[in-house]
LOLOVEX-746854 format. One record per residue (C-alpha): residue number from 1; y, z, x. Coordinates in steps of 0.5 Angstrom, whole numbers. Each point is the difference from the previous one (the first is absolute). Example, Ala and Ser with C-alpha at 12.3 -4.5 7.8 and 13.67 -1.06 7.14 Angstrom:
residues 2
<site 1 <-9 16 25>>,
<site 2 <7 -2 2>>,
end
This chain:
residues 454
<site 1 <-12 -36 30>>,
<site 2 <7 1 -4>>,
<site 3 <-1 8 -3>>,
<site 4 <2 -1 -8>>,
<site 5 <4 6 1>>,
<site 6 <6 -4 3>>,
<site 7 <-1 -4 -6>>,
<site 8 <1 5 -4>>,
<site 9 <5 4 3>>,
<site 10 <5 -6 -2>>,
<site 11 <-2 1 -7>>,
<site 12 <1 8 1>>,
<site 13 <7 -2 2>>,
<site 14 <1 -4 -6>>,
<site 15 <0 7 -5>>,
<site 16 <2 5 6>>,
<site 17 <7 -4 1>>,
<site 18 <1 0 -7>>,
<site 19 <0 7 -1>>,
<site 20 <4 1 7>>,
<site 21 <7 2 -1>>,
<site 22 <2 -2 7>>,
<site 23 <3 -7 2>>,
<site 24 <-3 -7 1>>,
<site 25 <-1 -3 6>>,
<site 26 <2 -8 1>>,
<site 27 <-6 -5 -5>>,
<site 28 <-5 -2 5>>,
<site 29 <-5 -2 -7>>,
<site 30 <-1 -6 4>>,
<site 31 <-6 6 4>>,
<site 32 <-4 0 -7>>,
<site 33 <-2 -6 -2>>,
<site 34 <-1 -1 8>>,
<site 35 <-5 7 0>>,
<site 36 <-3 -3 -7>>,
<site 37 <-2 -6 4>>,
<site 38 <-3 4 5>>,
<site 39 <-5 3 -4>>,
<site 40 <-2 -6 -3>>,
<site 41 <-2 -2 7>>,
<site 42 <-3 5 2>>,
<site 43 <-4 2 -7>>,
<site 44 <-6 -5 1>>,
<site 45 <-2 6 5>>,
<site 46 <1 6 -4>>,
<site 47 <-6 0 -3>>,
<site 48 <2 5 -7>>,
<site 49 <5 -6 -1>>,
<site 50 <-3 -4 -5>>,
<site 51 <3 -8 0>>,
<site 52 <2 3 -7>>,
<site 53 <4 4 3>>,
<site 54 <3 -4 5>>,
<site 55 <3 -5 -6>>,
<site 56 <3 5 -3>>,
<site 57 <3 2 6>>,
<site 58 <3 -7 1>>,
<site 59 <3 1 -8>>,
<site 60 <3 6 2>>,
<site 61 <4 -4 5>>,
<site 62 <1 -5 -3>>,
<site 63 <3 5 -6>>,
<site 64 <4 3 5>>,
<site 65 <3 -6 2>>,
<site 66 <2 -2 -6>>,
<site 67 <3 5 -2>>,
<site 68 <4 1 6>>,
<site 69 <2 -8 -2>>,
<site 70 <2 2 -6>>,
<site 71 <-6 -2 -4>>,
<site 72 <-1 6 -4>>,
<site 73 <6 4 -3>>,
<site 74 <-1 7 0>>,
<site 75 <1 3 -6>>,
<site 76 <7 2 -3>>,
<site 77 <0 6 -5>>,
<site 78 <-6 5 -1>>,
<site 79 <-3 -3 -7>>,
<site 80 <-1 -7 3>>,
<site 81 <-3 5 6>>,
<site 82 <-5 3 -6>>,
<site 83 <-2 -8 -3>>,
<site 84 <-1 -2 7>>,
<site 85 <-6 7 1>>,
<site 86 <-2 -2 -7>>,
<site 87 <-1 -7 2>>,
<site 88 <-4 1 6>>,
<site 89 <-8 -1 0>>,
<site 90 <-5 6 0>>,
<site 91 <-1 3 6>>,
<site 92 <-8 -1 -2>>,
<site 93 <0 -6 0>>,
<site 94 <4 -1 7>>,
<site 95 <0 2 8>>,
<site 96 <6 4 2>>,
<site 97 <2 -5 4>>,
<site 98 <1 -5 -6>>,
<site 99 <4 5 -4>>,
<site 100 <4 1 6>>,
<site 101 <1 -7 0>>,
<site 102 <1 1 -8>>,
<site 103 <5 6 2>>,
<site 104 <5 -5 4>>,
<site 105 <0 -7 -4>>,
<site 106 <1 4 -7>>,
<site 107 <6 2 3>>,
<site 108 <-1 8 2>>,
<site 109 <1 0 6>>,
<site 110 <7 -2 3>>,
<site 111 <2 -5 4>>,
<site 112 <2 3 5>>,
<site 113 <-6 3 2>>,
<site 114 <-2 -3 7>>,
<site 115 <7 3 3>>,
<site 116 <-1 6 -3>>,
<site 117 <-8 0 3>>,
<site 118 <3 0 7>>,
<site 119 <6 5 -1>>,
<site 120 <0 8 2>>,
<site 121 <-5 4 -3>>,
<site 122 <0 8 -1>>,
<site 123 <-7 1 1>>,
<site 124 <1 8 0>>,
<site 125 <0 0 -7>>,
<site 126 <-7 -2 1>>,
<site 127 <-2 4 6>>,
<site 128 <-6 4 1>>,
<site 129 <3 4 6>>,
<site 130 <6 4 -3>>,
<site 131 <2 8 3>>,
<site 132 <0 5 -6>>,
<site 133 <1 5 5>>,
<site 134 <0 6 -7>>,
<site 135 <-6 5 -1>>,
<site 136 <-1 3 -6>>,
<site 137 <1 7 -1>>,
<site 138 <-8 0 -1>>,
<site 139 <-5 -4 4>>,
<site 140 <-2 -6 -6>>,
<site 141 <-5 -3 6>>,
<site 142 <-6 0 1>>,
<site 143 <-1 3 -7>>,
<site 144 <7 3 -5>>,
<site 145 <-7 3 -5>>,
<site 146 <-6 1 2>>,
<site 147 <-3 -6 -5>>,
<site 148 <4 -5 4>>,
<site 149 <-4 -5 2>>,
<site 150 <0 0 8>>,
<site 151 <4 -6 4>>,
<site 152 <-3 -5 4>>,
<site 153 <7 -2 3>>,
<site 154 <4 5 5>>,
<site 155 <7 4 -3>>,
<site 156 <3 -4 4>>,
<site 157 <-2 -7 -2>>,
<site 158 <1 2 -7>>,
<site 159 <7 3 0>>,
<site 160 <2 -6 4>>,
<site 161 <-2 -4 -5>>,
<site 162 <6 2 -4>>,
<site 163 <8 -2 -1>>,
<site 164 <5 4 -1>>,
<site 165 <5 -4 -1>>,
<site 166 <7 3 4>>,
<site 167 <4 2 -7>>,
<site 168 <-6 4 -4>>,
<site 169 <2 7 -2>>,
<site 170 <-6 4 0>>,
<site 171 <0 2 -6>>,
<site 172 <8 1 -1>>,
<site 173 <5 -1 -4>>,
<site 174 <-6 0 -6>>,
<site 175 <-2 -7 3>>,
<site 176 <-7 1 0>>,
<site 177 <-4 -4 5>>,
<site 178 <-4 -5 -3>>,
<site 179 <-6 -4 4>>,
<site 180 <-1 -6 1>>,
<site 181 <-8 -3 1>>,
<site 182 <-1 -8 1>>,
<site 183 <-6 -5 -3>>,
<site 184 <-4 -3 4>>,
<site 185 <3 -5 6>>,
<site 186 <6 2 -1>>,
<site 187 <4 4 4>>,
<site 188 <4 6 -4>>,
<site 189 <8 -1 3>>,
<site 190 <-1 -8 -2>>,
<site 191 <-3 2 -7>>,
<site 192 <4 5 -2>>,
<site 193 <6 -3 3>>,
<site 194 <2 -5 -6>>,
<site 195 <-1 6 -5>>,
<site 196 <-1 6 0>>,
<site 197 <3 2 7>>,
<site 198 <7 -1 -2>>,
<site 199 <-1 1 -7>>,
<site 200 <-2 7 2>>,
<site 201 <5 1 4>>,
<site 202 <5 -2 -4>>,
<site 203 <-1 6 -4>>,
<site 204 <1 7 -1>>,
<site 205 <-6 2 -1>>,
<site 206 <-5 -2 4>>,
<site 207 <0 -2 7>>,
<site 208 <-5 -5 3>>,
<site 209 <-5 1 6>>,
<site 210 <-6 -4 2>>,
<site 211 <-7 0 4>>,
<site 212 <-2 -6 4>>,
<site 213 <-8 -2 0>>,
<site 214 <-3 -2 7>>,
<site 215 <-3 -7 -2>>,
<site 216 <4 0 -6>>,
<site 217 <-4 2 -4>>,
<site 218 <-6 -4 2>>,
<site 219 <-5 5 3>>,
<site 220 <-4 4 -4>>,
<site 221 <4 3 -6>>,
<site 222 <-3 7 2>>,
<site 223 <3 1 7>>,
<site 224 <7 -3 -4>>,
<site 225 <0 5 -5>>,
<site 226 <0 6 6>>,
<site 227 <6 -4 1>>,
<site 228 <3 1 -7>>,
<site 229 <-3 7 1>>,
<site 230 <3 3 6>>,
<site 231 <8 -4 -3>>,
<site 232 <-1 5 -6>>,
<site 233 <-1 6 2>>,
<site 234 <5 -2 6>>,
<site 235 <6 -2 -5>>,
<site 236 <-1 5 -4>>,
<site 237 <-1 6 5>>,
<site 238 <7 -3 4>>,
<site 239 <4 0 -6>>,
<site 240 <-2 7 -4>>,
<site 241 <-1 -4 -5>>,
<site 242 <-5 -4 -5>>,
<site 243 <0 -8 1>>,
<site 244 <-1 -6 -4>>,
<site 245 <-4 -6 2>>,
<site 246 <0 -7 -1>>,
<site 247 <-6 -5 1>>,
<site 248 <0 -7 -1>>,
<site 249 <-7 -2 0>>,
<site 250 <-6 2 4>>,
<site 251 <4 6 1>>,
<site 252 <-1 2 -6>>,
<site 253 <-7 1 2>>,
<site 254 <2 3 7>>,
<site 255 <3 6 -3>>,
<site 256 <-4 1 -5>>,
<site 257 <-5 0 5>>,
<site 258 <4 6 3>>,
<site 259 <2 4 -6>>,
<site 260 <-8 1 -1>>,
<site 261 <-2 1 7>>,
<site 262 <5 4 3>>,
<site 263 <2 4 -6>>,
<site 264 <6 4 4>>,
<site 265 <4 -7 -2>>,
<site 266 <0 2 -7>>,
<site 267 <5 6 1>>,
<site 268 <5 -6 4>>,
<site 269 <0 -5 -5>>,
<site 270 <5 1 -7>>,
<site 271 <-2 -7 -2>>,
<site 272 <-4 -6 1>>,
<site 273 <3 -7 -1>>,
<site 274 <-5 -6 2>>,
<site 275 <2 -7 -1>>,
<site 276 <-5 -5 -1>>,
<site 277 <-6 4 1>>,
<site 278 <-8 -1 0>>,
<site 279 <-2 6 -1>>,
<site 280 <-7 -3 -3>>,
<site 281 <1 -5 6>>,
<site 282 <0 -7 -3>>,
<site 283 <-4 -7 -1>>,
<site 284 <4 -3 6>>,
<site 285 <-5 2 3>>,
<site 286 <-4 -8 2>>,
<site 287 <4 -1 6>>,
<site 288 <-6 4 2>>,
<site 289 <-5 -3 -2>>,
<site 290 <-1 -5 6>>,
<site 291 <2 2 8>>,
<site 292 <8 -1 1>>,
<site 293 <6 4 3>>,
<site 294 <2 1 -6>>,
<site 295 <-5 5 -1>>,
<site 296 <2 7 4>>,
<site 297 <-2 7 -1>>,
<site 298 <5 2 -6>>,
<site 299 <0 -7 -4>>,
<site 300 <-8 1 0>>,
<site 301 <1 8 -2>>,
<site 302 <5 -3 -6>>,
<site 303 <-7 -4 -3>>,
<site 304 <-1 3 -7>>,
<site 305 <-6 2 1>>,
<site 306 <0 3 7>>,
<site 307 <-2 7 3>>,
<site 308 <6 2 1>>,
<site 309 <3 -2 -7>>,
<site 310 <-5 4 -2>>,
<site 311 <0 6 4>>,
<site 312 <7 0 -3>>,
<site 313 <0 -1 -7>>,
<site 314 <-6 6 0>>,
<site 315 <1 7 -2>>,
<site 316 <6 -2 -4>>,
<site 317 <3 -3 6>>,
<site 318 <2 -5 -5>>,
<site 319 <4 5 -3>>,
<site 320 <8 3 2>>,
<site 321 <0 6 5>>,
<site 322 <8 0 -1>>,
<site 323 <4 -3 -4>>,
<site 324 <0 -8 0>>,
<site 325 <4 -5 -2>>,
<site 326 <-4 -8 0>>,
<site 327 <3 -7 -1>>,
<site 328 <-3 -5 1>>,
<site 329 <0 -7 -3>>,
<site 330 <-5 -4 -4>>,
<site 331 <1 -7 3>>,
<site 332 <-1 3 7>>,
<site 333 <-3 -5 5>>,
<site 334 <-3 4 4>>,
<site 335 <-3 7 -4>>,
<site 336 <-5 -2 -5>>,
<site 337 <-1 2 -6>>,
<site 338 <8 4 0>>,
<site 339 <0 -1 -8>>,
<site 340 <-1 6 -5>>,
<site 341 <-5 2 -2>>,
<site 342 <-3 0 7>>,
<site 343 <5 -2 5>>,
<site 344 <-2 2 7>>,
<site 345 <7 3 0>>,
<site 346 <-2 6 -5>>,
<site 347 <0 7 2>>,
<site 348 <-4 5 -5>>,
<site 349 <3 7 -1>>,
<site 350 <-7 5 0>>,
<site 351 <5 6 3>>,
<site 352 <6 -1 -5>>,
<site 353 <4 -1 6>>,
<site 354 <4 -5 -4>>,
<site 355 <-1 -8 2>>,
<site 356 <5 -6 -3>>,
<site 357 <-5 -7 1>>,
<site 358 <5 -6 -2>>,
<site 359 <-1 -7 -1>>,
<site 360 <6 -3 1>>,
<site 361 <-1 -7 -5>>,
<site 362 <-1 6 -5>>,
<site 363 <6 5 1>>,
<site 364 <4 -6 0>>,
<site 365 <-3 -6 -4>>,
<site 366 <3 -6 -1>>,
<site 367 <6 3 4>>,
<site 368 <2 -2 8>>,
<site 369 <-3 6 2>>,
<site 370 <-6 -1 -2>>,
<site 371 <0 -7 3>>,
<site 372 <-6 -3 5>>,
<site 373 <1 5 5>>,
<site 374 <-6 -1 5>>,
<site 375 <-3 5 4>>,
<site 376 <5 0 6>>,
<site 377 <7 -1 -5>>,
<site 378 <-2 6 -4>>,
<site 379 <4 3 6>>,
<site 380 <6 -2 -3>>,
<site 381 <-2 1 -7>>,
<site 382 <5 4 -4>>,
<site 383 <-4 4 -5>>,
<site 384 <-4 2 6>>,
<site 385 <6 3 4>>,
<site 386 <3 4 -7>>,
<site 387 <-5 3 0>>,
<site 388 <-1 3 6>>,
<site 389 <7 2 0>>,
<site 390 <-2 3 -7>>,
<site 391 <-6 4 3>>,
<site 392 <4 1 7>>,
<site 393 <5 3 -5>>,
<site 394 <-4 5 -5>>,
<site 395 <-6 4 0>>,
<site 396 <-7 -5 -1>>,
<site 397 <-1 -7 0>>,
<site 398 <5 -6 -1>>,
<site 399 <0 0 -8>>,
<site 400 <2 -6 -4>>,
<site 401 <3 4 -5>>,
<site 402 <7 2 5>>,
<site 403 <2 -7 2>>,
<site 404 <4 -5 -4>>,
<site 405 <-4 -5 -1>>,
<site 406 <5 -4 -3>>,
<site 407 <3 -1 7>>,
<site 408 <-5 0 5>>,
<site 409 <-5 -5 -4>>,
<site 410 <6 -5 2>>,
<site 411 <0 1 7>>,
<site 412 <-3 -5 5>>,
<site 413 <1 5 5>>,
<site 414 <2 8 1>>,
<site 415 <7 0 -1>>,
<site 416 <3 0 8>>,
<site 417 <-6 -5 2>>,
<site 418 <1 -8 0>>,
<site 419 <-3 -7 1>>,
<site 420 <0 1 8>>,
<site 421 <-4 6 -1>>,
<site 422 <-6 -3 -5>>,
<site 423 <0 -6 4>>,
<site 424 <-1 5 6>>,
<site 425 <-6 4 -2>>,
<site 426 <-4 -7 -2>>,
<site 427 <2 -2 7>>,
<site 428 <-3 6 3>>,
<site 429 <-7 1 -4>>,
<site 430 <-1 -7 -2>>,
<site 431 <2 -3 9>>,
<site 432 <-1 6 3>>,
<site 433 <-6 3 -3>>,
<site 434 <-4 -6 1>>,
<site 435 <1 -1 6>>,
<site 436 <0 7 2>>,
<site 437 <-7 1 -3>>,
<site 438 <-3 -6 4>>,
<site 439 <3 3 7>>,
<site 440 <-5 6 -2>>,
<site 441 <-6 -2 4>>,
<site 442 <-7 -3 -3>>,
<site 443 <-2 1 -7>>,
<site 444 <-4 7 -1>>,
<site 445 <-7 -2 -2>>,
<site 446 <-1 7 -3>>,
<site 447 <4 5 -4>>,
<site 448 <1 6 5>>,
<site 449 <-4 6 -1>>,
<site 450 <3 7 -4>>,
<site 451 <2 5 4>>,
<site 452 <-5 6 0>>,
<site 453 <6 5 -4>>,
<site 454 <-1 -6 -6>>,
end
């Protein structure tokens, strides 16, 4: 019987090779249409494919095809790439395969997409097995503070877990080191590597460093945030210095689950910027509601009223341990509700630590900035990356108040970033994350259990 991984691994290819530097090899596109055919053949005796889904299956070849044929036209500048997202159906009301399909025949994906699924891959910005031969100076593991929640992974698989990218400085030259944590499906290399990876390094200030998630994110979101846990109080004590962090969806609740359960990272980190996040988790949540692959652990812990949004948000756990930076979108597809006064994304400031909760449609409204940005293109929104650079640059939050509106609400993208890199962050959560959620295993039936430190 034909494994669904090697159906997905072709998938994966299609994100990865985009985001790889390294040369194509010769097209063998002809290969794809060939393995789609195949599992067509082989689905009526996997039992968690519906015949539903093997028709969609067959549409996105045909969407594939065509658009290798020329049908489709990929889009050719960034506004008609924004009137495309805008025009693309409600995610509630379609399966992700449909909109993968809507993705290609609304011409956001290129045309040369089936050479570049078979081209060279740099899988290491994504590896889970990397040598980070430095110690602290003073032991972070098992605990950095006696209140530190204990690890159920060993030190080794958890620093293993971290990429440091061959040109990051320590903490030198005033770059400070700025973590990178992914969402949920999405390997962090390829989520970042359209946006922040080199935005962040083409700076002077900040220097962008990442921890990859076994699974992707998909497990249980406690055994995720160890992950988070360990990355900061690791960065931070390498360098000799605070670090900033970065998350874009479920990762904000990752570290928010580890700012109140391993309170040593509080002390690492300068500022907190999620993206999109669901910090009261989201209506999204009927996915779950029948056995399906698409219901694994992390999704199923994301409902808005699961235990673990609960255990979160309790004894003020809804408010800021360290200075916050939110943005988010309230035309997200994914997290709802994201608009004020009670979107997911808002982070309440009990501890006066400072926090900054920004809809981007009301800092720049009517304006470009403040256009249709989904839940996986607030990636590349560019108030949401002024910010940062203001909360990075100054004491506190993000404010508002620094920025010249005038100039950054006119923007479609931050300034060094372009069209390739809008279409390639859509690509990877809207292709990739799909197809990577239904390679996890079989639904979840059950939220899993609190650990016994909550």
């Amino acid at each position: 019987m034909m494994n669904l991984k090697t159906i997905l691994l072709v998938f994966y290819q299609i994100v990865s090779t985009i985001s790889s530097p390294l040369p194509l090899v010769p097209s063998q596109s002809q290969n794809f249409p060939e393995t789609l055919h195949n599992l067509q053949d082989n689905a009526e005796g996997l039992l968690y494919l519906s015949k539903g889904i093997i028709q969609e299956t067959i549409l996105l070849e045909t969407a594939l095809t065509d658009l290798q044929n020329g049908k489709y036209k990929p889009v050719s500048t960034l506004k008609e790439a924004m009137a495309s997202l805008a025009s693309m159906p409600n995610a509630s009301d379609h399966t992700a395969i449909e909109i993968a399909t809507e993705l290609i025949t609304r011409g956001l994906a290129p045309t040369n997409i089936l050479d570049i699924l078979n081209g060279l891959t740099d899988s290491q910005i994504n590896s889970i097995y990397n040598d980070n031969p430095r110690n602290p100076e003073e032991p972070i593991y098992p605990k950095r503070n006696p209140e530190d929640a204990p690890y159920d992974k060993t030190e080794d698989e958890l620093r293993s877990a971290i990429h440091i990218p061959h040109n990051f400085q320590y903490g030198a030259n005033g770059k400070r080191p700025v973590l990178l944590v992914p969402g949920t499906s999405d390997p962090t290399g390829t989520t970042y590597y359209f946006s922040y990876e080199k935005l962040l390094a083409d700076t002077d200030f900040a220097d962008p460093v990442w921890v990859n998630i076994p699974d992707h994110s998909l497990g249980d979101i406690q055994i995720v945030s160890e992950y988070v846990a360990y990355a900061i109080n690791y960065i931070s004590a390498i360098s000799k210095t605070k670090t900033g962090v970065i998350s874009w969806s479920q990762g904000g609740i990752d570290v928010q689950w580890a700012l109140k359960y391993w309170p040593s990272t509080r002390d690492a980190i300068e500022d907190f910027m999620p993206i999109s996040p669901d910090f009261h988790g989201t209506l999204f949540e009927y996915i779950c509601l029948f056995p399906n692959r698409l219901c694994t652990p992390s999704i199923r812990q994301q409902g808005y009223e699961s235990n673990l949004i609960h255990a979160l948000r309790k004894d003020d756990g809804d408010s800021a341990y360290v200075p916050t930076t939110s943005v988010y979108s309230g035309v997200d597809e994914v997290v709802q509700p994201q608009s004020d006064p009670n979107a997911s994304g808002t982070m309440n400031d009990v501890r006066r630590v400072g926090v900054t909760n920004t809809q981007v449609q009301l800092a720049c409204p009517g304006k470009p900035a403040g256009g249709f940005y989904t839940h996986e293109a607030m990636l590349v929104n560019p108030i949401a990356y002024a910010l940062f650079v203001d909360a990075l640059t100054h004491d506190g939050p993000g404010n508002l108040s620094r920025i010249d509106l005038d100039t950054v609400c006119n923007q479609i993208v931050p300034p060094r970033l372009g069209l390739d890199d809008l279409l390639g962050t859509e690509a990877m959560a809207l292709i990739y994350g799909t197809v990577d959620t239904l390679s996890y295993g079989e639904s979840e039936p059950k939220e899993p259990p609190l650990k016994d430190y909550v």
